[in-house]
N, C-alpha and C positions, 0 to 999 in steps of 0.2 A: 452530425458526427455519430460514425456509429463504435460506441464504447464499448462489444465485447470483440473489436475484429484484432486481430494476430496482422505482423509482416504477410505480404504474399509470399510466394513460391522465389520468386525471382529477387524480393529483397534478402530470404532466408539462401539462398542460393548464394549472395554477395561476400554477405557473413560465414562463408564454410572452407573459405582455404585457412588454412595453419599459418601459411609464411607472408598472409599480405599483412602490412601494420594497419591497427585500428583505423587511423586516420583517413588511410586511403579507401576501407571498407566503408567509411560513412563515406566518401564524397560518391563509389558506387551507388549505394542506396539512396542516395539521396535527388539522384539522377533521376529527368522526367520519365526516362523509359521506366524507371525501377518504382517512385514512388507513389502511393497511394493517394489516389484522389479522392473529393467527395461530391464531382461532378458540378460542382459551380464554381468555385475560384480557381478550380484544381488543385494544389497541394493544400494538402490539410497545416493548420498550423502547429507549431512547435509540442504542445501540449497533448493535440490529437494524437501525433504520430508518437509522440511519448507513451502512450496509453496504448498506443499497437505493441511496440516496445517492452512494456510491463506484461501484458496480456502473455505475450510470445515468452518470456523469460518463465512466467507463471505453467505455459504450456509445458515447457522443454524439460522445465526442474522437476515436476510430475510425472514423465514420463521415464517407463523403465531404462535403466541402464544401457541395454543390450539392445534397446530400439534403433539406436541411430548408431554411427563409427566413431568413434572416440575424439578424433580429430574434427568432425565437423563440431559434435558434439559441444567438446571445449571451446571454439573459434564461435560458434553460436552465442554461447552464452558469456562472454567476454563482450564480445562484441557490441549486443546488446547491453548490455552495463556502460558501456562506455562511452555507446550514444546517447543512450539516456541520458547519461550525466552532460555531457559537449549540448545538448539540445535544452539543459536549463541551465548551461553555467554561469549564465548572467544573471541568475535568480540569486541573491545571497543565502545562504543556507541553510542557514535558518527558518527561511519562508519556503524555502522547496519543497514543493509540493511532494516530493519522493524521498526525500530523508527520514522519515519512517519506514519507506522498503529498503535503504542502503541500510539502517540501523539494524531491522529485526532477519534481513539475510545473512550477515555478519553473525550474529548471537546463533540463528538455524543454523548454519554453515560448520561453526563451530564448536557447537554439541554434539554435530555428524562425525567432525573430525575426533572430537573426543572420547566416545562410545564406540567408533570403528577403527579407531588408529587410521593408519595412511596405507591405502591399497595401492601398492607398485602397480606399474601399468605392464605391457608387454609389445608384441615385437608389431601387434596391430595399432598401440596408442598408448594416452595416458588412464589412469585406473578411476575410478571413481570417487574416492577421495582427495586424490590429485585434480581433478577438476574442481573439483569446490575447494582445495586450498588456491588454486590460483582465481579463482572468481574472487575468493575473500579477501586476496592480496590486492588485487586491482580496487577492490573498492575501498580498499583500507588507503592505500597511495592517493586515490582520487581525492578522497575526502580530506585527507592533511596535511595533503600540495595546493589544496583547493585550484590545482590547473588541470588541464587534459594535454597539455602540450608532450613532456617527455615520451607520457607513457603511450600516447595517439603513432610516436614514431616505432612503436617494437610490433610484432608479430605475436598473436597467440603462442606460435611454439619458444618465440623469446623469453615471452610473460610468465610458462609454465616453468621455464627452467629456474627462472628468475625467482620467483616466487615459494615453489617447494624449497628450496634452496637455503631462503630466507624466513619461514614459514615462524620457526622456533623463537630466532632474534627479534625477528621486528617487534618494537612496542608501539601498541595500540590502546589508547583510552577512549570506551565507546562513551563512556559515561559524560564525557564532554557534549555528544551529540544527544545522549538523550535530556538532558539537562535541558539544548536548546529547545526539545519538542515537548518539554513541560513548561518552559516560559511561553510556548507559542499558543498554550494549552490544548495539544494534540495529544500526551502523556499526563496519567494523573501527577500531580507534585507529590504526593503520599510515594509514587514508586523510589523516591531519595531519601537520605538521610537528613535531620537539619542540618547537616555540612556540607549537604549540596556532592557526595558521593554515593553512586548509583547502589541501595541495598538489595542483596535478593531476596527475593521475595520467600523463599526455603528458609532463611534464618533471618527472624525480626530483629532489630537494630535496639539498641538500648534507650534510646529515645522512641522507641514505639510503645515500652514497657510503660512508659513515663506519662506517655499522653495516651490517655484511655481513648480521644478522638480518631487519632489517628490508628488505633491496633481496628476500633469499627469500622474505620476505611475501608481497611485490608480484608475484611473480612464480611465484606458490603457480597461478596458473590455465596458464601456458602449459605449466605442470612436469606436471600431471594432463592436459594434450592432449597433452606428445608423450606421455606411456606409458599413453594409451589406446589408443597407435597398437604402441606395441613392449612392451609387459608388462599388456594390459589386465584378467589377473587382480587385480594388486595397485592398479591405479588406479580398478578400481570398490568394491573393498575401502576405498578411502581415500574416496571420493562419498561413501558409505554413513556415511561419521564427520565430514562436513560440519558444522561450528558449524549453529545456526540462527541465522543475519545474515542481511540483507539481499543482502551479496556472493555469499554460497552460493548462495540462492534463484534469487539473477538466473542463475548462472553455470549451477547445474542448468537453470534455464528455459531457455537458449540451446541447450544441450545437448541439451532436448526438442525443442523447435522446428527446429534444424538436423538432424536425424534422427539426432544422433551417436552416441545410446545405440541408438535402435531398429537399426541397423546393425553392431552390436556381438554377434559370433556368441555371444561367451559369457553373454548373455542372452535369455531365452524373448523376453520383450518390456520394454520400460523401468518398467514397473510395478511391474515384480520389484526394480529397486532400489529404485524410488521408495517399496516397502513395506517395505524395509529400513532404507531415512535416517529415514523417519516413526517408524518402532520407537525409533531412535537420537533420537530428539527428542523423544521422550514417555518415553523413561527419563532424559534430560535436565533435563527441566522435573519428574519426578518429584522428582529429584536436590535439586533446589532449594527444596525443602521444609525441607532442614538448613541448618543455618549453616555455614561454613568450615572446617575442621581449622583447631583454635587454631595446633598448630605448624606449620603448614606453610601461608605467603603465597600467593598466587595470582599467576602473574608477571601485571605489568605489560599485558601486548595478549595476555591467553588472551580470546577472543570469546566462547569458551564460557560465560564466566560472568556471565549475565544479571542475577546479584540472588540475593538470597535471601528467601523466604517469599510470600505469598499471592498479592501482587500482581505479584510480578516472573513470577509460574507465571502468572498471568492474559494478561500480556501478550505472555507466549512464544507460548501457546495460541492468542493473536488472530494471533499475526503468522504459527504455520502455518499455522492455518485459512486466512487473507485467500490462502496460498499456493496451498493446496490450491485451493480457489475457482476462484482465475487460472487454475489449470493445468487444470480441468475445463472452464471456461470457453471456452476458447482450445482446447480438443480436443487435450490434447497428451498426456492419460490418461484410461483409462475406469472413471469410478466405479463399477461392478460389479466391479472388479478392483483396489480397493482398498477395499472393503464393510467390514471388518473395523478396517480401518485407520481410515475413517471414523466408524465404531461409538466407537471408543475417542476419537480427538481430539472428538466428543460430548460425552463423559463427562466427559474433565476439560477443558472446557469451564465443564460445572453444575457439577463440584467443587472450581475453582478460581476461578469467575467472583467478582468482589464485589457484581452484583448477583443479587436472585433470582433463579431458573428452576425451572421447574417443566416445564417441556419443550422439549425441541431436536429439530427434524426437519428432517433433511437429503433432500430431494428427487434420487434418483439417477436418470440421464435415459439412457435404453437406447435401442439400435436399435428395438426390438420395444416396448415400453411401459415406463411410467415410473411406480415403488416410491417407496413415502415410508417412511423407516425413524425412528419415534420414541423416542428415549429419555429416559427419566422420571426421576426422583430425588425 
């Protein structure tokens, strides 16, 4: 499988009329001429082609406005959304491995909307706003129809009307969903209130006042910025033993991206920790193969403990991996320099996945030419 590939040409082509309904664009793409192979069973499985899916939604939402016609534009990324979801509907939702990207599109989407108001579109399409309020409507229905059925029969251009239309009235509680991705412990449980409604994080809660533990939660990232700056022996010691959450992953990614590691003498380059946290997350998810110690509880907001047994190891696996991905993706590490590292989140990949596999190949993409490295079971 290779996990940073996008839709081809011909499934992105599927997705680009306005007036076909979603439903019919997936059974297009879904077609052997359309879909992606990986050269030995031929179609990739549901998960795989999910991660083309995600990959392609992550391309299209980054690229400028004015790049593509407005109309394919919106039909694209609708579409995608909607496969995604029809391609794990069987999953309950809580275990879905994408309910963290329907959750934090929703909260983007609508900070976009918020700070830009809503841009009319014109006599060529809809405007830019207007697509991501209908993207955020479609995932907003998905999610609390928990079907694909009604909305599988409308059209992109149906969705768009429908949706701006409705954009004001609809009521939407995301906090029901994030609540699920802190039971699954994907989300810290500090991100809620003790009443189990979602606090923001801009204005602490009255129970944060109250419990001095949990205000250090909250403040567990500016506490590893300053003593990167005045003890950064012991604060890349503490990176390196990051939960794997959501909060980590973002918090490392900034820390890539703003050069803060690469600028840190006492590392060759940030790869060296980043193959350190990976080790620490794959004797993690090893870990969770047992059950708990009978006598000894797990407190209440340890992040670390994702579950225990097959599936809970399945889903840790996806949520590195999806990490790893980003962070190659984005150029913010060089998969030859962490080859080994990738070797192994592979493996147990095929040894924790629930579905088959008979082979995973991660495409590593170098200056000089680009290795595909396969591993079997």
């Amino acid at each position: 499988m290779d996990v940073f590939s996008t839709l081809n040409s011909s499934q992105v082509e599927a997705l680009s009329n306005p007036d076909t309904p979603l439903a019919s664009t997936l059974a297009a793409s879904s077609s052997s001429k359309n879909r992606t192979t990986d050269g030995i069973n031929g179609a990739g499985t549901d998960f795989e082609h999910s991660l083309r899916l995600k990959n392609t939604l992550d391309l299209f939402e980054a690229e400028p406005y004015n790049l593509r016609l407005p109309w394919a534009r919106l039909s694209i990324l609708l579409g995608c959304e909607f496969q995604l979801y029809k391609r794990n509907e069987g999953i309950e939702l809580r275990f879905n491995p994408f309910l963290s990207h329907w959750v934090e599109a929703i909260s983007r989407l609508d900070r976009h909307a918020s700070a830009s108001g809503t841009s009319k579109g014109n006599s060529s399409g809809p405007g830019e706003q207007e697509i991501n309020m209908a993207r955020m409507g479609l995932i907003k229905e998905i999610l609390t129809s928990r079907s694909s059925a009604t909305v599988g029969k409308k059209s992109p251009r149906e969705l768009l009307s429908e949706y701006t239309k409705e954009s004001k009235s609809r009521k939407f509680d995301v906090g029901v969903y994030i609540r699920m991705l802190e039971e699954e412990g994907i989300y810290e449980p500090s991100m809620s209130s003790s009443d189990g409604v979602p606090t923001p994080q801009s204005a602490p809660a009255a129970a944060d006042v109250q419990d001095g533990k949990s205000a250090a939660k909250k403040d567990w990232k500016q506490d590893l910025l300053t003593r990167l700056e005045t003890d950064p022996e012991s604060a890349v010691q503490d990176l390196t033993r990051l939960p794997l959450s959501l909060p980590s992953l973002d918090f490392l990614t900034t820390l890539l991206q703003d050069n803060t590691l690469a600028n840190l003498p006492i590392l060759a380059s940030p790869s060296a920790l980043m193959r350190d946290y990976i080790q620490h997350c794959l004797r993690l998810i090893e870990s969770m193969s047992l059950p708990p110690p009978a006598s000894t509880a797990s407190p209440p907001h340890d992040v670390n403990d994702h579950g225990h047994g097959r599936l809970a190891q399945s889903r840790a696996v996806k949520l590195l991996l999806l990490f790893l991905r980003s962070s190659i993706r984005k150029n913010l590490v060089q998969p030859d320099e962490l080859y080994f590292e990738i070797q192994e989140i592979c493996v147990s990949r095929c040894r924790y996945s629930s579905e088959p596999c008979t082979r995973i190949s991660v495409r590593l993409h170098t200056s000089n030419a680009k290795s595909e490295t396969d591993i079997q079971n």
